[in-house]
C-alpha atoms as a printed R data frame, in Angstrom:
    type eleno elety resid chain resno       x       y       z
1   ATOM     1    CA   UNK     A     1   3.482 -19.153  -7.528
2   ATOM     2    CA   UNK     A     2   4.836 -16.207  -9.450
3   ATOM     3    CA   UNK     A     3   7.761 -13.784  -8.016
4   ATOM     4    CA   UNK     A     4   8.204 -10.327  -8.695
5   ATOM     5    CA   UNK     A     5  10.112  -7.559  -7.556
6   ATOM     6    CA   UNK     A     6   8.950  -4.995  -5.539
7   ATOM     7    CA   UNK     A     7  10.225  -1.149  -6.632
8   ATOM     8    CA   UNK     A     8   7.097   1.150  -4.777
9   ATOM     9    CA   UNK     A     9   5.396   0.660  -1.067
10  ATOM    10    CA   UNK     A    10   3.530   2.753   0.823
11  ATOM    11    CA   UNK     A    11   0.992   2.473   3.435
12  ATOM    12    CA   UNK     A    12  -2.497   4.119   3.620
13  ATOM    13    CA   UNK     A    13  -3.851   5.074   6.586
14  ATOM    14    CA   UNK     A    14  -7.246   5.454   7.545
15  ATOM    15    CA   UNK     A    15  -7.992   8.963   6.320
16  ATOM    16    CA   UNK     A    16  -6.730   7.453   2.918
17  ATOM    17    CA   UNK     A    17  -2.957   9.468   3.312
18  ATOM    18    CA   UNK     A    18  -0.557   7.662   1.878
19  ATOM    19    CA   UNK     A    19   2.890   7.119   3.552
20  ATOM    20    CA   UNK     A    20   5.570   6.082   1.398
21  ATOM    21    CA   UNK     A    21   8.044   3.851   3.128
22  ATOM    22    CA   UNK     A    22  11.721   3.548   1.611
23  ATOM    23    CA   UNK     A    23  13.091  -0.309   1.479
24  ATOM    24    CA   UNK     A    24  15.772  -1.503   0.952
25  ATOM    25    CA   UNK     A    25  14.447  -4.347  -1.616
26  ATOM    26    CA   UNK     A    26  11.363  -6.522  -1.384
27  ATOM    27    CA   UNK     A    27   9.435  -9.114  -3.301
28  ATOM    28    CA   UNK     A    28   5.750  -9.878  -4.186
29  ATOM    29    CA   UNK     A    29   4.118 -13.295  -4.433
30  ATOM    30    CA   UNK     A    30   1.110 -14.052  -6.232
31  ATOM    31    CA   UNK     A    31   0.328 -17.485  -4.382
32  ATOM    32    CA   UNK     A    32  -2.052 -18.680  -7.464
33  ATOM    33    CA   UNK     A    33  -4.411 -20.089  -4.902
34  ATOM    34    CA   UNK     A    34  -7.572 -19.138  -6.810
35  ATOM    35    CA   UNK     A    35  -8.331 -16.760  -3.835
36  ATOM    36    CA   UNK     A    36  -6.146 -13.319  -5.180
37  ATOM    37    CA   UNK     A    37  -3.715 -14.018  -2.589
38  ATOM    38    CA   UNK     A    38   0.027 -12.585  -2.423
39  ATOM    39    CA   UNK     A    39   2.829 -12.146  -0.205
40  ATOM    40    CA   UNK     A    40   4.501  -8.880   0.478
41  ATOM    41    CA   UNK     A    41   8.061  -9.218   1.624
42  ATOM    42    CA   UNK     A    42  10.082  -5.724   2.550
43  ATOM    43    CA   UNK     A    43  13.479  -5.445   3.648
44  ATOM    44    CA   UNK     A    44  13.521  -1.771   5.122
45  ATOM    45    CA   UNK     A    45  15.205   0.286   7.998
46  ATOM    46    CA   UNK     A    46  14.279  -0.713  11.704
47  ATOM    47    CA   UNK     A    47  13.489   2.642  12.492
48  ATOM    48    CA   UNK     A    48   9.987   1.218  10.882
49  ATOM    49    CA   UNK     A    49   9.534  -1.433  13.396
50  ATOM    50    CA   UNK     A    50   7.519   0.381  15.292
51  ATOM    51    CA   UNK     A    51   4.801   1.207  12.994
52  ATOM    52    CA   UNK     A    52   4.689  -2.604  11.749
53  ATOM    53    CA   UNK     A    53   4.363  -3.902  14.878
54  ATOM    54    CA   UNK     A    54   1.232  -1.479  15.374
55  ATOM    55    CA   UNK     A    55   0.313  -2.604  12.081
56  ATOM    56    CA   UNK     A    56   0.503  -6.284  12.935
57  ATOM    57    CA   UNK     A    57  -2.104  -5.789  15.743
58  ATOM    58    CA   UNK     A    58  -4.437  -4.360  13.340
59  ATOM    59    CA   UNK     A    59  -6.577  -7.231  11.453
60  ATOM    60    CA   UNK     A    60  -5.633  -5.515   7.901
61  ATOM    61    CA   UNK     A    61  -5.060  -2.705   6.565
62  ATOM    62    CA   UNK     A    62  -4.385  -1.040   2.933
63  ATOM    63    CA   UNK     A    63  -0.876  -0.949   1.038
64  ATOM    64    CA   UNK     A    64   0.010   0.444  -2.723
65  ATOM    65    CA   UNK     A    65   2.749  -1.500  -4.597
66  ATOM    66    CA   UNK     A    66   4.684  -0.849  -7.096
67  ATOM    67    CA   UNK     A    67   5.656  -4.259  -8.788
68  ATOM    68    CA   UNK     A    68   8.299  -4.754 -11.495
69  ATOM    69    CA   UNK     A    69   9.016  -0.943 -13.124
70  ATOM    70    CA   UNK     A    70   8.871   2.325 -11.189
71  ATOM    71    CA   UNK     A    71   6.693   3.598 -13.945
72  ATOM    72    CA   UNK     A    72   3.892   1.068 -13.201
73  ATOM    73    CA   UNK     A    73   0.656   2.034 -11.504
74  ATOM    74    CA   UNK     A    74   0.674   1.496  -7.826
75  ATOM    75    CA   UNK     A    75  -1.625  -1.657  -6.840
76  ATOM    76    CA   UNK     A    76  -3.966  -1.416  -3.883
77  ATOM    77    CA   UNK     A    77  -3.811  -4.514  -1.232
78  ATOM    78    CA   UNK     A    78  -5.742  -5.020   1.951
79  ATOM    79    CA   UNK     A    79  -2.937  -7.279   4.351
80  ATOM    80    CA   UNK     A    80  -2.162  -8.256   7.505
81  ATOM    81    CA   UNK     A    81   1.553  -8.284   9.086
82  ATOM    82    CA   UNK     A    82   2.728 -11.924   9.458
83  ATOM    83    CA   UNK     A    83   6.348 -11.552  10.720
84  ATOM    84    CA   UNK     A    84   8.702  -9.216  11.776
85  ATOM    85    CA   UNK     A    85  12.225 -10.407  11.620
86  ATOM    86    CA   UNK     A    86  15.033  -8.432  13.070
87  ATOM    87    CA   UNK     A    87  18.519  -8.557  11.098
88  ATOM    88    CA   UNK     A    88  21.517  -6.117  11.892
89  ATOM    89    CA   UNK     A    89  19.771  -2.850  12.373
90  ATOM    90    CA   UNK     A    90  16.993  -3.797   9.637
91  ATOM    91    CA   UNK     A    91  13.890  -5.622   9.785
92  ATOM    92    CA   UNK     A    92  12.197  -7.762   7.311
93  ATOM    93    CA   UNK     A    93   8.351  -7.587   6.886
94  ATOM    94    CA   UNK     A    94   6.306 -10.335   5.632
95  ATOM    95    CA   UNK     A    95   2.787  -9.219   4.511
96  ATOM    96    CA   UNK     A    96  -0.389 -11.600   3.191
97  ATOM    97    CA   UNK     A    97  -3.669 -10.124   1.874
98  ATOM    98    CA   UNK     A    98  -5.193  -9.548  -1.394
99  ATOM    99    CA   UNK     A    99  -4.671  -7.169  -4.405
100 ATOM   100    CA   UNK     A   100  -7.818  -5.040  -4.405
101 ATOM   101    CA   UNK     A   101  -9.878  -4.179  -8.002
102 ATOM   102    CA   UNK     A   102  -8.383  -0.791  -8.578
103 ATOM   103    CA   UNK     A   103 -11.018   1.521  -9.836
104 ATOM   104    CA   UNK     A   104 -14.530   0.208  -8.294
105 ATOM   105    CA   UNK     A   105 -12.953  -0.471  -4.347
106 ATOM   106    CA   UNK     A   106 -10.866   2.403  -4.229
107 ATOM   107    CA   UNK     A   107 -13.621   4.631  -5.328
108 ATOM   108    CA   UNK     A   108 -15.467   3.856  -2.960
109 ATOM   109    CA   UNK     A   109 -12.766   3.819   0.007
110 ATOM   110    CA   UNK     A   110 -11.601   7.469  -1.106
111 ATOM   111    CA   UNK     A   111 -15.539   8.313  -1.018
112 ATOM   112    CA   UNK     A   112 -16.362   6.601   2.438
113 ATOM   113    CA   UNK     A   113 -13.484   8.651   3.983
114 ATOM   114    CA   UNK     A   114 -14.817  11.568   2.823
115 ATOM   115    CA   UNK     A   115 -18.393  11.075   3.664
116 ATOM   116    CA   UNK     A   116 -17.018   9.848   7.501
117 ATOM   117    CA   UNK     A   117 -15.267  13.378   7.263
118 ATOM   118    CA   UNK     A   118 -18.387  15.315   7.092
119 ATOM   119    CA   UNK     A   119 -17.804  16.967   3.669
120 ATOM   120    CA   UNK     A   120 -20.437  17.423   1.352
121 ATOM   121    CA   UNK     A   121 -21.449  19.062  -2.396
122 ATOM   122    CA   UNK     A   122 -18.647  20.623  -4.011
123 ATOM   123    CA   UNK     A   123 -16.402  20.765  -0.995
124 ATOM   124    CA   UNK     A   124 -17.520  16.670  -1.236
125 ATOM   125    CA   UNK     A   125 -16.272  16.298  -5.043
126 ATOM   126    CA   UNK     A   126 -13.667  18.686  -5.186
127 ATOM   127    CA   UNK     A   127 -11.811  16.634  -2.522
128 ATOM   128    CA   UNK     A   128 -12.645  13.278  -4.260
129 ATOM   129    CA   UNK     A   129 -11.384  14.351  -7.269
130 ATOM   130    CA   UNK     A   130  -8.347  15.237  -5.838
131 ATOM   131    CA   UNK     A   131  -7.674  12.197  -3.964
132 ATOM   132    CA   UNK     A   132  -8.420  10.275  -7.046
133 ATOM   133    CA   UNK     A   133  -6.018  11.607  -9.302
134 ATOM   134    CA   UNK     A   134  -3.344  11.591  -6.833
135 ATOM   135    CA   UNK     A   135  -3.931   7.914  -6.098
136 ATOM   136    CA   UNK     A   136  -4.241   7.093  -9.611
137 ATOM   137    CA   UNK     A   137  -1.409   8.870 -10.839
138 ATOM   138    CA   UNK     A   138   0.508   8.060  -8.178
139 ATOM   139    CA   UNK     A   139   4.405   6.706  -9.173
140 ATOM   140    CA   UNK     A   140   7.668   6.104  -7.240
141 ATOM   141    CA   UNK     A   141   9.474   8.909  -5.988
142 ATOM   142    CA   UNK     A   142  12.318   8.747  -8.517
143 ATOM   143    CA   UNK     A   143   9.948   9.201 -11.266
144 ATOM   144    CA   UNK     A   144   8.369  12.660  -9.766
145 ATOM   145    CA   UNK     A   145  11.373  14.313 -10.237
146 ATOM   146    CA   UNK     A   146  12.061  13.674 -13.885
C-alpha cells in the first residue's frame, strides 16, 4: 500500500455540481490490490456529518481529490462511506471506492447528466463544454486566487 496526502476534496452530486468540502487534513490509500482500490480518509468539521451520513446510505457516489500538491489535477473516484467517527466537535470519514479513468468516464457522466436534463444541440454542447473545462481545470481553492 502507498500513502499520500490529501490537499483537495469535493463531492459531486448527481447533476455533476461539485461541492468542495474544507478538511482539516486527510490521507489517500492506494491498497495495490490489483482491483484500483483506495481509501479516502478526511478529518473535517462535524457540521458535515450530516451530509456523510446521507452519503453512507447511498451505495456510491463520485468524489474529486486532490492528492499530494494543490496544483495537481483533481482525480475522480466512485466510493462508498465506511465509517464515521466522532472526535471533539470533528468527525473523521473513511471512504473506499475506485479512482475513475479521467477523460473517457467523466465524459460520459458530464454527457449523461445533460442528456437526463433534456438539453439538446448547441444548448447540449455549449453546456458540456462548459462542464468539461471546469472539471478539468478544476484546482484547490488557494490556487484560484493567485
Amino acid at each position: 500500500m502507498k500513502t499520500f496526502k490529501l490537499v483537495g476534496l469535493s463531492v459531486i452530486d448527481d447533476d455533476m455540481h461539485r461541492q468542495d468540502i474544507p478538511f482539516i487534513d486527510g490521507l489517500i490509500i492506494n491498497k495495490e490490490d490489483g482491483q484500483n482500490r483506495w481509501l479516502v480518509e478526511a478529518y473535517l468539521d462535524d457540521d458535515y456529518e450530516p451530509m456523510f451520513v446521507s452519503l453512507q446510505r447511498r451505495p456510491e457516489f463520485q468524489l474529486q481529490v486532490t492528492i499530494t500538491h494543490t496544483s495537481n489535477d483533481p482525480a475522480n473516484m466512485l466510493v462508498a462511506v465506511r465509517s464515521i467517527t466522532k472526535m471533539n466537535g470533528h468527525i473523521s470519514v473513511l471512504m473506499e471506492g475506485l479512482m475513475i479513468p479521467r477523460r473517457t468516464h467523466l465524459a460520459e457522466v458530464v454527457l449523461a447528466g445533460l442528456v437526463k436534463k433534456g438539453l439538446q444541440g448547441e444548448a447540449l454542447l455549449k453546456e458540456f463544454r462548459q462542464q468539461m473545462h471546469e472539471r478539468i481545470d478544476a484546482k484547490a481553492p488557494q490556487e484560484r486566487k493567485r
